[in-house]
C-alpha positions, -999 to +999 in steps of 0.1 A: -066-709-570-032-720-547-032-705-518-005-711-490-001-699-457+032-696-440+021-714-411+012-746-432+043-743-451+072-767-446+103-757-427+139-760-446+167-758-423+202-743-441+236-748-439+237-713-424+213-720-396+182-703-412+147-712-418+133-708-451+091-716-458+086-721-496+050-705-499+050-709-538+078-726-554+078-763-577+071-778-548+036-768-539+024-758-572+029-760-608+044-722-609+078-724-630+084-690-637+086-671-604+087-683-570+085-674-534+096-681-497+102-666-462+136-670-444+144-661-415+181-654-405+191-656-370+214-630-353+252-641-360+243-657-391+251-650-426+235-670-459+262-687-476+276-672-504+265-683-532+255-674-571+226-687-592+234-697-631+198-696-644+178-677-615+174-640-610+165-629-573+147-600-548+152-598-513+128-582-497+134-574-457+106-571-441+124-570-405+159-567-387+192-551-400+217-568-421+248-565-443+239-572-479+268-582-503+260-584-542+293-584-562+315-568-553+290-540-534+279-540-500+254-525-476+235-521-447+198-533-457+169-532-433+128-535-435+115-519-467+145-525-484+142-546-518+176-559-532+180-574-565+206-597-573+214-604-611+220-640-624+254-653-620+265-622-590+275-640-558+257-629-532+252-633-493+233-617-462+246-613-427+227-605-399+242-576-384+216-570-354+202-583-327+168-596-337+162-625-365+161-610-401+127-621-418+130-619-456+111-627-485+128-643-515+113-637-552+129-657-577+124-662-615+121-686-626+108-704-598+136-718-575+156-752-578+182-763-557+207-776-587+209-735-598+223-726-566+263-728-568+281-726-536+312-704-533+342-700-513+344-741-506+313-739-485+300-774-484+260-788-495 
């Protein structure tokens, strides 16, 4: 049994100024076909846009208010909302509010950094 605790979990810090945990990814187990983290967008930020060649993704928000852009769609998102973001579809989240937006990423398979292709001459 893996279990991991957000609290115990190491801190990435984006480009984009947010946090993201990796609870269970290929980095603290031996998953490969799903994965999943915590970020946590600050107020003012937005997650680079970007598109995944392999990777199929859910956002889940769990708290704040955002503006969620798939495609060419786009939409206010806020707690219970569940977005799903097909393979290839660049995608981005801005916070729109005034409070941190705390999400939970789902990815299958489990995330990698090389399948994540940034867009719009945004910089690694």
């Amino acid at each position: 049994m893996k279990i991991m605790n957000r609290d115990n979990s190491r801190v990435l810090d984006t480009r984009h100024g947010s946090q993201i945990r990796p609870l269970i990814d290929r980095t603290t187990s031996d998953i490969t076909q799903c994965s999943l983290a915590e970020e946590v967008l600050p107020p003012g930020c937005s997650v680079t846009p970007h598109h995944h060649e392999r990777l199929e993704e859910v956002y889940y928000i769990v708290s704040g208010n955002g503006v969620m852009s798939v495609g060419d769609e786009q939409s206010e998102v806020g707690p219970g909302d569940a977005i799903y973001i097909p393979r290839g579809t660049r995608h981005t989240l801005a916070n729109a509010g005034p409070e941190p937006v705390k999400l939970l990423l789902v990815c299958g398979p489990a995330f990698y950094f090389e399948d994540e292709i940034l867009e719009d001459g945004a910089k690694g």
